[in-house]
DRENKEDREN-713020 format. One record per atom (N, C-alpha, C): residue number from 1; residue in three letters; atom name; x, y, z negated. Coordinates in steps of 0.1 Angstrom, whole numbers. Atoms other than C-alpha are relative to their C-alpha. Layout:
<pts>
seq, type, atom, c1, c2, c3
NUM, Ala, CA, X, Y, Z;
...
</pts>
This chain:
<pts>
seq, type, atom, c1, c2, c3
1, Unk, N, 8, -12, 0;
1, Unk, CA, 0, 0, 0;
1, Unk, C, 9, 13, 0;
2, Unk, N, -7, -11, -1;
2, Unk, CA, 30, 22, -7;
2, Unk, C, 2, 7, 18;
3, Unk, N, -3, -2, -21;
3, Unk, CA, 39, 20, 31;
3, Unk, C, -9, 7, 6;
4, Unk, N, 11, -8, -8;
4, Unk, CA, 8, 32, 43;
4, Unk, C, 0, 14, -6;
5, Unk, N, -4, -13, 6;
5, Unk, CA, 7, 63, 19;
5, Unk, C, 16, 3, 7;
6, Unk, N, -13, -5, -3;
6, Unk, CA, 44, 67, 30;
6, Unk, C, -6, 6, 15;
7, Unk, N, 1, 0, -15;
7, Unk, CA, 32, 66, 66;
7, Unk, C, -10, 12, 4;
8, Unk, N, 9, -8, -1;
8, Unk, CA, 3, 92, 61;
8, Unk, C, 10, 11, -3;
9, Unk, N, -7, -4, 8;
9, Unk, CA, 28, 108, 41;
9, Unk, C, 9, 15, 12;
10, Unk, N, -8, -6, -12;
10, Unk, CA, 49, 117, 75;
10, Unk, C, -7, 8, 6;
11, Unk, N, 9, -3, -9;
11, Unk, CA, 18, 121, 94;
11, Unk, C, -3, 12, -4;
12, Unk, N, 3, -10, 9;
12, Unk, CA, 7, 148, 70;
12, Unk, C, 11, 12, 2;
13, Unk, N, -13, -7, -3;
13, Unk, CA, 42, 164, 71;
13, Unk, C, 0, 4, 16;
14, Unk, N, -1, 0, -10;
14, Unk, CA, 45, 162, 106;
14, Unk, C, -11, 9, 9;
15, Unk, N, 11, -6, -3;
15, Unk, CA, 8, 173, 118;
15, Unk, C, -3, 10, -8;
16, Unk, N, 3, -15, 3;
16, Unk, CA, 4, 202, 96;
16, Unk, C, 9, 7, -10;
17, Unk, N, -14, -10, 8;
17, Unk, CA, 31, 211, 68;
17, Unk, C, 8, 10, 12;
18, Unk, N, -14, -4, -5;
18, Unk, CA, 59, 216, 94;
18, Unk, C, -8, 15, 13;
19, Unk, N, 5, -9, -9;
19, Unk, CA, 33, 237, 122;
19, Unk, C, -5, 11, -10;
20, Unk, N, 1, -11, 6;
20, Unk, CA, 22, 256, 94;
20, Unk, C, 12, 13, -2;
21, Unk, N, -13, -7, 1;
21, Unk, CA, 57, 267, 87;
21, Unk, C, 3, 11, 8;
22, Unk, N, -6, 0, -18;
22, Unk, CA, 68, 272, 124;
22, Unk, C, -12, 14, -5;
23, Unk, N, 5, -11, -10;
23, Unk, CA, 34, 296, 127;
23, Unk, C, 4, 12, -11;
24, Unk, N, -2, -9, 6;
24, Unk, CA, 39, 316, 95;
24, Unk, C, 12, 5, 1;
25, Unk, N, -15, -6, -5;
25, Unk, CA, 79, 322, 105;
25, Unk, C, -6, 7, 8;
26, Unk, N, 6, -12, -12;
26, Unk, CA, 61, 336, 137;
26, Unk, C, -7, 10, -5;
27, Unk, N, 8, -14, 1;
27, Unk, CA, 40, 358, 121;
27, Unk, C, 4, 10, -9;
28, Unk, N, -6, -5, 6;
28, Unk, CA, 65, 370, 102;
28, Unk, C, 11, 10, 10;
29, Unk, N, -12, 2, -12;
29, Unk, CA, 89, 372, 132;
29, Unk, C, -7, 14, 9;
30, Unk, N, 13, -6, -9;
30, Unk, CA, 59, 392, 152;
30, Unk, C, -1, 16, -10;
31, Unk, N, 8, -11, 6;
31, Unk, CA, 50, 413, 123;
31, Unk, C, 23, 9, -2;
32, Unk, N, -14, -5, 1;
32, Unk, CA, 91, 424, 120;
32, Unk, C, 3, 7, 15;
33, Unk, N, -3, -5, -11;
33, Unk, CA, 94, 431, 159;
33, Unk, C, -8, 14, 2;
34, Unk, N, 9, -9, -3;
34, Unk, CA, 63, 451, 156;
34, Unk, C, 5, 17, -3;
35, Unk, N, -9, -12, 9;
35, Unk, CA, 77, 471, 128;
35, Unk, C, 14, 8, 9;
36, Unk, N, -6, -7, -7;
36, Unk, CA, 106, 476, 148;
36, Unk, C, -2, 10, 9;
37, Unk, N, 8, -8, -6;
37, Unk, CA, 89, 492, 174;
37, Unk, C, -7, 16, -3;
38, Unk, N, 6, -13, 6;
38, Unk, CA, 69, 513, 151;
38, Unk, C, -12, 0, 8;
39, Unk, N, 14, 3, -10;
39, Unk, CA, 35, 499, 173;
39, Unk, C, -6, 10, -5;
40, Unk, N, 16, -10, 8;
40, Unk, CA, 11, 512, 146;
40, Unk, C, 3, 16, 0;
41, Unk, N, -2, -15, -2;
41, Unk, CA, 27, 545, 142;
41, Unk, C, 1, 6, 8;
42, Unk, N, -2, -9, -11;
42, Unk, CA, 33, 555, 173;
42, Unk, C, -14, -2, 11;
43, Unk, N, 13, 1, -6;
43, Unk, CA, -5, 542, 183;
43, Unk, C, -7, 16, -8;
44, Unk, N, 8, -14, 13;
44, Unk, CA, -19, 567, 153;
44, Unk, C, 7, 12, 4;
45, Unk, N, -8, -19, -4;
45, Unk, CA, 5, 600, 164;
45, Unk, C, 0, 2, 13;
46, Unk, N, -7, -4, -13;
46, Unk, CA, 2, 593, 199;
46, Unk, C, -1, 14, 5;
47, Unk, N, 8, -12, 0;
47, Unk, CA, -16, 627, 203;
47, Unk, C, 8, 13, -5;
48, Unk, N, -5, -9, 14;
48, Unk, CA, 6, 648, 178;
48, Unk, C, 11, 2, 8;
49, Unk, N, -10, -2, -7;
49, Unk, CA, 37, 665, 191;
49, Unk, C, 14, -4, -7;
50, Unk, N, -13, 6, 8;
50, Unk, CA, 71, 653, 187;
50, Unk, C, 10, 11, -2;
51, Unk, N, -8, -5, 3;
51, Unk, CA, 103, 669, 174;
51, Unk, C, -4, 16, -4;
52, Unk, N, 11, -10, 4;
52, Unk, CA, 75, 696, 159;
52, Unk, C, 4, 12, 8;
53, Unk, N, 2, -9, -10;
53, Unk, CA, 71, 713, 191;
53, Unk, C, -11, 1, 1;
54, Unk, N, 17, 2, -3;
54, Unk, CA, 34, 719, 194;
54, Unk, C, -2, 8, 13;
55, Unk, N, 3, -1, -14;
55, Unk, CA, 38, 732, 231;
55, Unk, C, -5, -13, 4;
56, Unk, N, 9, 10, -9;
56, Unk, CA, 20, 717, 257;
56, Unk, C, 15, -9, 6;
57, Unk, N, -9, 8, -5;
57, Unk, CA, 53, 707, 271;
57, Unk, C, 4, -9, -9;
58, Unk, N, -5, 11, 14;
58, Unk, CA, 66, 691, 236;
58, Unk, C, -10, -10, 0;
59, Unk, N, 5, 13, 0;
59, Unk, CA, 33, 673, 234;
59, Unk, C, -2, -10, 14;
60, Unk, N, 0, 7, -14;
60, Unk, CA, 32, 656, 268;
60, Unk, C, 14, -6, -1;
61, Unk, N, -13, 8, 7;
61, Unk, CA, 70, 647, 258;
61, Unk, C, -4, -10, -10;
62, Unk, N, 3, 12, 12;
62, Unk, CA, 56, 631, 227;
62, Unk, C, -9, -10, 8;
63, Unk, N, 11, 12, -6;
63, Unk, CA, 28, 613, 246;
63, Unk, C, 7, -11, 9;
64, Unk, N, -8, 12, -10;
64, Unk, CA, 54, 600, 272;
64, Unk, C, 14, -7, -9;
65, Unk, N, -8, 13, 14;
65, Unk, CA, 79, 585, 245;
65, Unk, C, -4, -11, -7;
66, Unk, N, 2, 1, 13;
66, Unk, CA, 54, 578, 223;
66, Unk, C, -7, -18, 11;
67, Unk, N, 7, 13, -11;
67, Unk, CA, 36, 554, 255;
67, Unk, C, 11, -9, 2;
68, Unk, N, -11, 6, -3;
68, Unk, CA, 70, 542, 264;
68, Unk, C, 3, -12, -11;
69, Unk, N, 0, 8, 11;
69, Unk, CA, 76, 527, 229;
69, Unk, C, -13, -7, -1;
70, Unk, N, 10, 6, -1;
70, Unk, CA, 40, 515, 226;
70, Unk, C, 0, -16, 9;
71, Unk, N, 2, 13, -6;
71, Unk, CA, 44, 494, 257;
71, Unk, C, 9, -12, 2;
72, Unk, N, -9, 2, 2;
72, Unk, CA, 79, 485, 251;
72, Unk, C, -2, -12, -13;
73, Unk, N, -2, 11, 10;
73, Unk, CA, 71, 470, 216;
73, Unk, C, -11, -10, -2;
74, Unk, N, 12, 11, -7;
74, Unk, CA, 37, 452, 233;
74, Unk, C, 5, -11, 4;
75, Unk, N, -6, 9, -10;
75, Unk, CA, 56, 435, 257;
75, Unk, C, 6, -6, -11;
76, Unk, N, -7, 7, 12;
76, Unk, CA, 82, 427, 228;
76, Unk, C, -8, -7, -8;
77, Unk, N, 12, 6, 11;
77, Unk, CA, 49, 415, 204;
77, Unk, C, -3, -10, 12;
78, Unk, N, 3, 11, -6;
78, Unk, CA, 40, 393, 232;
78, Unk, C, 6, -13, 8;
79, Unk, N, -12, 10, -5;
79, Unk, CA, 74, 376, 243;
79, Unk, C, 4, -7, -14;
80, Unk, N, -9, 10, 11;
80, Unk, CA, 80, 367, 207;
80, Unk, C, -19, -8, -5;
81, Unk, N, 15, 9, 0;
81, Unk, CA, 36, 354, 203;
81, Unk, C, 7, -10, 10;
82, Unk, N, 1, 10, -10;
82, Unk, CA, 48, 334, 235;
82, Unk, C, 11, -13, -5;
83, Unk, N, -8, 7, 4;
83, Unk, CA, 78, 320, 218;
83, Unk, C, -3, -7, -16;
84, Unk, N, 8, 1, 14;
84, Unk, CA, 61, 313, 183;
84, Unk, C, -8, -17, 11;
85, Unk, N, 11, 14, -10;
85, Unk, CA, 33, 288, 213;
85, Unk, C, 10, -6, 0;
86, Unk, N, -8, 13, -4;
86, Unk, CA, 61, 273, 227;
86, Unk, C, 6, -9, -9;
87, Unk, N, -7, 4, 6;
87, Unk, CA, 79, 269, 197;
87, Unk, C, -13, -15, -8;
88, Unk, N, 9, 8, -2;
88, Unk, CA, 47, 250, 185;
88, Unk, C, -7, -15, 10;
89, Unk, N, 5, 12, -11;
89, Unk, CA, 37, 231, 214;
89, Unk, C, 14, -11, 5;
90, Unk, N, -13, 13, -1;
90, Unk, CA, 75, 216, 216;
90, Unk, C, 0, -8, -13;
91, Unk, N, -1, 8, 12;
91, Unk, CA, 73, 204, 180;
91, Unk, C, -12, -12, 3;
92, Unk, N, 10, 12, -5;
92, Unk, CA, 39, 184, 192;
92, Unk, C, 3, -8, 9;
93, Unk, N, -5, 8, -14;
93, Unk, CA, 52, 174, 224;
93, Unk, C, 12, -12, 6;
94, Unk, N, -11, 7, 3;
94, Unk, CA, 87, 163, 214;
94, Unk, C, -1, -16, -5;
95, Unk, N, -1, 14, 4;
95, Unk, CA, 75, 126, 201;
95, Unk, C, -6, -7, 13;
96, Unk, N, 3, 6, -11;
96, Unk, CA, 58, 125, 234;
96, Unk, C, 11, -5, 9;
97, Unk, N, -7, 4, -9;
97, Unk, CA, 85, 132, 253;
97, Unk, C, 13, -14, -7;
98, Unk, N, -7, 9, 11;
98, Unk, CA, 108, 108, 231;
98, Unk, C, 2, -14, 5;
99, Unk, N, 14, 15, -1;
99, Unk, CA, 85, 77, 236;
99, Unk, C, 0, -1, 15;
100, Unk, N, 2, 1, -13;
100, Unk, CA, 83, 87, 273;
100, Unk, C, 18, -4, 7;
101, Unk, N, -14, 1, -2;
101, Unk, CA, 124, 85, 275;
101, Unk, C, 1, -14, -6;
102, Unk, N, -4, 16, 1;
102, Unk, CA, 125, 55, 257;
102, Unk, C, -8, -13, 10;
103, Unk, N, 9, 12, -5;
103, Unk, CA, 98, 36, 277;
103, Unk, C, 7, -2, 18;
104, Unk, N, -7, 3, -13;
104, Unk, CA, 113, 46, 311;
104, Unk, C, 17, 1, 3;
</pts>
């Protein structure tokens, strides 16, 4: 009976301990790039003029920086979301492929 508990034991481990891990690193990983960026803040001031110029020219400066970074740390928020999936779907996939190497 131990064996089977042992064997659930893995399954358990395997099917949801270890992907939990994996996704919370990602959303840690995600929520750190974002920060870098400065997403939220520079979503909330997009409007507001930078380097406290409140000309029309200063804010049109701020708006095209402020867009620049926005789509810059998007793109960044969605290359490391993509890498977080894959990193997931290779931990599921890897006993497939494994199993498929050893069989042929």
């Amino acid at each position: 009976m131990e064996l089977v508990l042992g064997q659930f034991g893995f399954v358990r481990w395997w099917a949801v301990l270890i992907p939990q891990r994996i996704w919370l690193w990602g959303k840690r990983v995600i929520w750190l790039v974002g920060d870098a960026f400065a997403v939220q803040a520079m979503v909330t001031h997009w409007g507001q003029a930078i380097f406290q110029d409140p000309t029309w020219q200063g804010r049109i400066i701020g708006i095209l920086i402020r867009t620049v970074r926005i789509v810059i740390g998007l793109f960044a928020q969605g290359i490391t979301v993509l890498l977080v999936i894959a990193a997931l779907a290779a931990w599921y996939l890897f006993p497939l492929v494994a199993l498929f190497k050893v069989i042929v």
